[in-house]
Structures are given as C-alpha cells and as structure tokens.
C-alpha positions as CSV (number, residue, x, y, z in Angstrom):
1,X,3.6,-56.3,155.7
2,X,5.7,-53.6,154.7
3,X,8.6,-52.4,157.1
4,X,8.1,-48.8,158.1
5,X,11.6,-47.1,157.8
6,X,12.3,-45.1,161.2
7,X,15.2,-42.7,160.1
8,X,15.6,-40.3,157.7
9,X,14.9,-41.2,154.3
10,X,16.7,-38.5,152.5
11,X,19.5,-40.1,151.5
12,X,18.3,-43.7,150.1
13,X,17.2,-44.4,146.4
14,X,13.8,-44.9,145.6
15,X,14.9,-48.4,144.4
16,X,16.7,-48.9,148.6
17,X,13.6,-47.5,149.9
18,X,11.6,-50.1,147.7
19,X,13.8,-52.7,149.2
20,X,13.4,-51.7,152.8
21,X,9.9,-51.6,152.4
22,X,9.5,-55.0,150.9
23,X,12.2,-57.0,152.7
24,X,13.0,-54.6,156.2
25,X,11.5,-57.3,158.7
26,X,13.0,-60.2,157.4
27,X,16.2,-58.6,157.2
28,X,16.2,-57.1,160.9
29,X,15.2,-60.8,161.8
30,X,18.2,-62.2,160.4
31,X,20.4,-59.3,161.6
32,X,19.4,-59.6,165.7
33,X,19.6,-63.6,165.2
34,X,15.6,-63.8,165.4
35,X,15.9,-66.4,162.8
36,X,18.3,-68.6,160.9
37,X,18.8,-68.1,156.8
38,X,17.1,-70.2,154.8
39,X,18.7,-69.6,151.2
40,X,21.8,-69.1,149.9
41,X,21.2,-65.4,149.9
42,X,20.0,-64.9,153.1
43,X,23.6,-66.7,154.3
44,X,25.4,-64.6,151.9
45,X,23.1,-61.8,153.7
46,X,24.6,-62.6,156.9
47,X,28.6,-62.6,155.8
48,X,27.7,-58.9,154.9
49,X,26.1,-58.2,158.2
50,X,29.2,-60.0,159.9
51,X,31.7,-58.1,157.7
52,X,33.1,-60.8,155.6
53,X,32.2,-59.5,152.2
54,X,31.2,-55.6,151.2
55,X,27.4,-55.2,150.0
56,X,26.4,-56.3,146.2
57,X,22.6,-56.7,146.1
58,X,20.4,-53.7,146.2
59,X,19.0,-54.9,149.2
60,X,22.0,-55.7,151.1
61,X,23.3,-51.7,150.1
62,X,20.5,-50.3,151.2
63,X,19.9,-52.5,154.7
64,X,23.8,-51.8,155.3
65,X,23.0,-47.7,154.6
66,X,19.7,-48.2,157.2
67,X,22.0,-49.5,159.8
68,X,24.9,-46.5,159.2
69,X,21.6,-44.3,159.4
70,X,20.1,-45.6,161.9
71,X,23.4,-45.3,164.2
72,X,24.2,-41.8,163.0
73,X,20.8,-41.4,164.5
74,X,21.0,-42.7,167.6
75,X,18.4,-45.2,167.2
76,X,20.8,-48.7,167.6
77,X,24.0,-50.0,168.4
78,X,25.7,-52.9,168.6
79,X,25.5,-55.6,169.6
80,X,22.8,-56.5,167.3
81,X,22.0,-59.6,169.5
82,X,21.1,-57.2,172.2
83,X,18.4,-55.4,169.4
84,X,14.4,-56.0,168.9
85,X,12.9,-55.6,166.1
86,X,11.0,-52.4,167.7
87,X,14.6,-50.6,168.1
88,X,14.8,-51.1,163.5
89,X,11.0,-49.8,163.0
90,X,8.3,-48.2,165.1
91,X,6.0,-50.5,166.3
92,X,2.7,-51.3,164.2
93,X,-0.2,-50.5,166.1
94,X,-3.1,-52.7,166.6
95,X,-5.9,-53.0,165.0
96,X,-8.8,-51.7,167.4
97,X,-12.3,-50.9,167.3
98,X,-13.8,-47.4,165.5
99,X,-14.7,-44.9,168.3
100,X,-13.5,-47.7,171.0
101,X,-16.7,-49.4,170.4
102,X,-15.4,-52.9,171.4
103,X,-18.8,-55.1,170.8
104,X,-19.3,-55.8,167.3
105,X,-23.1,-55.6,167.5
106,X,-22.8,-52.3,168.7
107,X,-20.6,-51.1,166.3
108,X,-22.7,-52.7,163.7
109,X,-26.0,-50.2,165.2
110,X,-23.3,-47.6,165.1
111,X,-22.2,-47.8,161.9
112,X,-25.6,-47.8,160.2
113,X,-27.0,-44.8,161.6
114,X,-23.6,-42.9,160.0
115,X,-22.8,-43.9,156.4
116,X,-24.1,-46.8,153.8
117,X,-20.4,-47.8,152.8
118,X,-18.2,-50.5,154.8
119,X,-14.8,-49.1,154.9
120,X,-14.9,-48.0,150.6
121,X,-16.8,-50.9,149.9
122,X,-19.5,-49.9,148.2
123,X,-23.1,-51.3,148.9
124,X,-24.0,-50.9,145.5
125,X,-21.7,-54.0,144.6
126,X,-23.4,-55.9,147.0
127,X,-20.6,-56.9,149.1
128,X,-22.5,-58.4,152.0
129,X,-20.7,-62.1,152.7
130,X,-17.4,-63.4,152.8
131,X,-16.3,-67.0,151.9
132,X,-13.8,-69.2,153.8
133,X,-13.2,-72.7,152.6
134,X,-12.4,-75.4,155.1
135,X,-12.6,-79.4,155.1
136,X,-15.8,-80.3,156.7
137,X,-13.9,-82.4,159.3
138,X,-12.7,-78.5,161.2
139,X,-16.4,-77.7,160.9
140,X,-16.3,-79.0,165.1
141,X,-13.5,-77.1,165.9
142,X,-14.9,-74.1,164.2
143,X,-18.2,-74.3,166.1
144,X,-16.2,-73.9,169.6
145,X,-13.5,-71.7,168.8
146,X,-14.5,-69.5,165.9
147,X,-12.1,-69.1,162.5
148,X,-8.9,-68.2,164.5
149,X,-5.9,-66.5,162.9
150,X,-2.7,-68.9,162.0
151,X,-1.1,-67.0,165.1
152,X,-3.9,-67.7,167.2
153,X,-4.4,-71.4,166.4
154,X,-0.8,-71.7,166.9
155,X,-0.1,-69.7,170.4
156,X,-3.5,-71.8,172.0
157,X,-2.2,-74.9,170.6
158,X,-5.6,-75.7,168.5
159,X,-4.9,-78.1,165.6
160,X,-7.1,-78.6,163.1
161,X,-8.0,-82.3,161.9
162,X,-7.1,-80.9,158.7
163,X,-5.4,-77.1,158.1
164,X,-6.0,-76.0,154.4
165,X,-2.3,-74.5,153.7
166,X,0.8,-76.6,153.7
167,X,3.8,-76.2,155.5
168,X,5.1,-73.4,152.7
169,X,2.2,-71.5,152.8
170,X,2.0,-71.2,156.6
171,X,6.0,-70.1,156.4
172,X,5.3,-67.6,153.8
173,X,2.0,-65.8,156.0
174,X,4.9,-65.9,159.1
175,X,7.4,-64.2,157.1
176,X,5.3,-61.8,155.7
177,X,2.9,-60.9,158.8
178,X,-0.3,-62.8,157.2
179,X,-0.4,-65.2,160.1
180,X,-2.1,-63.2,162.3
181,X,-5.3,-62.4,159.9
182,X,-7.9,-64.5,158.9
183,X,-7.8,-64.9,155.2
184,X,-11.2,-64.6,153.2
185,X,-12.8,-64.8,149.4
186,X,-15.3,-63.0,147.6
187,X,-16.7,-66.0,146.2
188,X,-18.3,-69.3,147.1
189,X,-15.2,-70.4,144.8
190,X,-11.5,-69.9,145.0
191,X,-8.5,-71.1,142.7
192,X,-6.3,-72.2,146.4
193,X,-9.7,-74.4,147.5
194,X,-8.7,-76.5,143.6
195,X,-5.3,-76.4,144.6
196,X,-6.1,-78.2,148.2
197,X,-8.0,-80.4,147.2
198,X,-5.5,-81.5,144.1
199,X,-2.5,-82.1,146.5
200,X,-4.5,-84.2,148.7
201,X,-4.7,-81.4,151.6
202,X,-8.7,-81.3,152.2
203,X,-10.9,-83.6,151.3
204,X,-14.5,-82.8,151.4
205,X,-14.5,-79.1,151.4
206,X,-17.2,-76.3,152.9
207,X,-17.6,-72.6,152.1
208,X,-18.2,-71.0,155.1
209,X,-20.7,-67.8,154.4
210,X,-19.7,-64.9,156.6
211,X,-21.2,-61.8,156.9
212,X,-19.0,-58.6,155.9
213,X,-20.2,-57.3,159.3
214,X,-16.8,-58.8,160.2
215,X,-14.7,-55.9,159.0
216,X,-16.7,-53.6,160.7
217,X,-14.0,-53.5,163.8
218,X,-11.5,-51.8,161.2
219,X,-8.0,-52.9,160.2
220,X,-9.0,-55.2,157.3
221,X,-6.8,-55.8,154.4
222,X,-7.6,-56.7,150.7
223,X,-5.2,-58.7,148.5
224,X,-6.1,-58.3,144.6
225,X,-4.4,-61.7,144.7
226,X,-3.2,-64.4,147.0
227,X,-1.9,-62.3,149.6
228,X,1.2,-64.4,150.4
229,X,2.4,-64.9,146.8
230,X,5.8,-63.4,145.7
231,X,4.4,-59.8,144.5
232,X,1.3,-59.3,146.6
233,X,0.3,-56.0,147.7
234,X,-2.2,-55.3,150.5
235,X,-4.3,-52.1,150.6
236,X,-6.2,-50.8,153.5
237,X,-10.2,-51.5,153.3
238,X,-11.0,-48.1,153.1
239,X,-10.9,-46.4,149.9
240,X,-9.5,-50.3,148.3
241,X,-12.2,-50.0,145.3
242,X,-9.4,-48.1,143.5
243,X,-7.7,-51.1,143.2
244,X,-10.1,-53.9,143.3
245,X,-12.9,-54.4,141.0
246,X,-15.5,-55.4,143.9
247,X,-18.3,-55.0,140.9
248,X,-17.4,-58.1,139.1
249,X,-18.0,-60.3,142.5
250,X,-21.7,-59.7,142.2
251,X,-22.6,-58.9,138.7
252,X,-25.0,-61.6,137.5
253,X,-24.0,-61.0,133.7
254,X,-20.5,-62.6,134.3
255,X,-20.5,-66.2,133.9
256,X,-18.1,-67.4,136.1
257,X,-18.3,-71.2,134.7
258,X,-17.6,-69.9,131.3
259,X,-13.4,-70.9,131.1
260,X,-12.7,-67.5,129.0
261,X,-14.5,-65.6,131.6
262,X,-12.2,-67.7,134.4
263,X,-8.9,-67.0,132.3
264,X,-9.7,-63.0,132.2
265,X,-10.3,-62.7,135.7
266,X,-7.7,-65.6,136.6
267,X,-6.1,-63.1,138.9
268,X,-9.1,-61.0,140.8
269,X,-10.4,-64.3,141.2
270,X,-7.6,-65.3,143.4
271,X,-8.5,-61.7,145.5
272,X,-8.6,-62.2,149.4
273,X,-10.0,-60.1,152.5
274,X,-7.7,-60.0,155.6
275,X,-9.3,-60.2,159.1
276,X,-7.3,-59.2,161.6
277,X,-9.0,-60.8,164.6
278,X,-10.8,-64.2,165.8
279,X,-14.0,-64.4,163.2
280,X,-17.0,-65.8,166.2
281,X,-19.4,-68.3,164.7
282,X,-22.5,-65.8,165.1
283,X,-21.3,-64.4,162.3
284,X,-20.5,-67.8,160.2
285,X,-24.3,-67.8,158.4
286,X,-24.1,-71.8,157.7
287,X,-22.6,-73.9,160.2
C-alpha cells in the first residue's frame, strides 16, 4: 500500500518521494517501535533513527528529511514512542459502499439500471467470475464463515485446516497492507495454486467460482502480478484496463495449455483481484 506523504513535498527528489511512497509505513513502524527489524538494514535503519550513524541509503535520506519536515511542520515530535502511525500519514479511509448502499443485492439492482461496466471492467471481456483456490479440507469453514480476509481470519481466531500461503507470504501481505483483502484470479488456474501444491501446502485443491458481483461495494484492487511480490503495483478497479489486459482472460483463441502461450503471458497469468471485505458464500457459485 503506498504511504501517503502528509507534508510538503516540495523539497524531496522524485527518487525520496519514490522511497516514501514504497517503503513510508514500514519505516514509521520501525521508527515509533511498532515493530522490531528484521534485516540487517532495517537495524542499520534504526542506528540512523537513534543518531548513531548519519543517513547513506536513499531511503534512510529521505525518511530522515520527512521527519525534519514533518517537525518544521508541526505535525510530530519526539518522542517517537509517544507517535502513531496516523500522526506520519493521513489516515486511509475505508472502503464503503457506492451511494451508501450497504446491501450488496441492492447495489447490484442499482448498478444495472446506471452503466454496463463494473468499475472499468469492461463487459465485453466477459469478466463475470472470479477464482479463489483453496484445499477442499477449508471447503467447511468456508461454508460458515465466508472467504474472510488474512486480518479477519486472524482477529476472529478462525484457522483454517489448511491456509494456502506460508508463513512468508502471510508476513509479506502484513507488511505491505494485503492482509486485509481477499485475494482473487482471473482464471480457474493460477501459477501460486502449482506452487502450493509443490511445497506440500494444499493437497487436494478447489477453485472456488465467484461472481464479479463481489466488487460491486467499491475499493477493489488489481495486481498485474502477485500482488505481494517485491515490485507489485496495485491500481484502483476503475479505469485498471489501462494496465491489465482483461481481454486475454476470456478469449477463446488463446490456448492456455499450449507452454509458449503460458511462457508469454507468464506474468498476467500471475494477475490478482483484491477484495477488500468478507466474500459471503451466496456469492461462491460451487460450493
């Protein structure tokens, strides 16, 4: 998620505002104590914070000139263990139903009588179901509770007979926001399901077919990739066919099965839709 700078930005570098942008939560994180470093550099991070050594990186410069802004500004002061991470950035708002329609049914009735697009997606590419792979043994779980958010399953204290990501990948959607969406695919088939399976994660696996009804409540994402991976970029749903080819999902000329076909779309293959809410099992089409 990137970190919305609160102060003026005229005098950071396009390369520190970069920086801010990609690494600003993690960074005011480590600053107020909300976690501990993991890495070398996040220690070395934290000598600079404490004053022990001057700035080097890029992104230690330009955290360093957000705090001396930030302060010149009025906005913080020490001592940082008396900071939240609202006092660094304005807070993100919620996602929340179009025209405070809170029922999704409704909104659904709603939405057709106004436009023939979801959110940029274009009907013409068909776009009408979603994919979420799952071991069959959480198909139970998912019949009482729905397809619940990382966030969610955590805070409820729900644990799935047999969770799809591994301990890395659930650290990575924490870091970077992701756990509180519910991560999709375009297709009955996706290159982390292979991946699963191979390191002995799931066992028998299920594609759950949901309708794209879901996104319906607004504040979806779309990942052209795996959203949590190193350079992932997120784009909101609306308007999103500028960056992702939603055409190719659908197209019955492309033969998916053909390996060259799979090698030039290795990486749109690997695209995700973000959720950001509990996904109810009325609109999972084969439980």
């Amino acid at each position: 998620m990137k970190f919305v700078i609160k102060c003026s930005k005229e005098n950071f570098l396009p390369r520190e505002i970069e920086s801010l942008e990609l690494n600003g939560y993690r960074f005011c994180q480590l600053t107020i104590g909300q976690c501990h470093p993991e890495s070398t550099d996040e220690k070395s991070f934290l000598d600079v914070i404490k004053g022990i050594r001057d700035p080097l990186t890029i992104g230690e410069k330009a955290w360093i000139k957000y705090l001396n802004q930030m302060r010149i500004e009025d906005y913080i002061s020490e001592p940082w263990s008396n900071l939240k991470i609202e006092d660094f950035a304005p807070p993100i708002p919620p996602a929340v139903p179009q025209n405070n329609i809170n029922d999704l049914d409704q909104l659904n009735i709603e939405y057709r009588k106004r436009v023939k697009r979801v959110h940029g997606v274009d009907y013409n590419f068909n776009i009408k179901y979603f994919f979420h792979f799952t071991d069959i043994e959480n198909i139970e779980s998912i019949k009482t509770h729905g397809l619940l958010p990382l966030y969610f399953l955590n805070e409820r204290g729900i644990s799935p007979p047999k969770p799809g990501g591994n301990e890395l990948s659930h650290e990575l959607d924490r870091k970077k926001g992701l756990d509180q969406y519910v991560h999709l695919a375009f297709r009955e088939a996706h290159p982390m399901e292979y991946i699963a399976r191979c390191e002995g994660r799931i066992g028998k696996t299920k594609f759950l077919k949901i309708s794209s009804e879901v996104i319906n409540l607004g504040g979806a994402l779309v990942a052209p990739s795996v959203a949590n991976s190193l350079n992932a970029v997120w784009y909101d749903i609306e308007g999103s066919s500028d960056h992702v080819p939603y055409e190719i999902f659908t197209n019955p000329v492309i033969d998916f099965s053909n390996p060259q076909v799979q090698f030039q779309y290795k990486e749109v293959l690997k695209a995700q839709i973000l959720v950001p809410h509990a996904i109810s099992p009325k609109y999972i089409l084969n439980l």
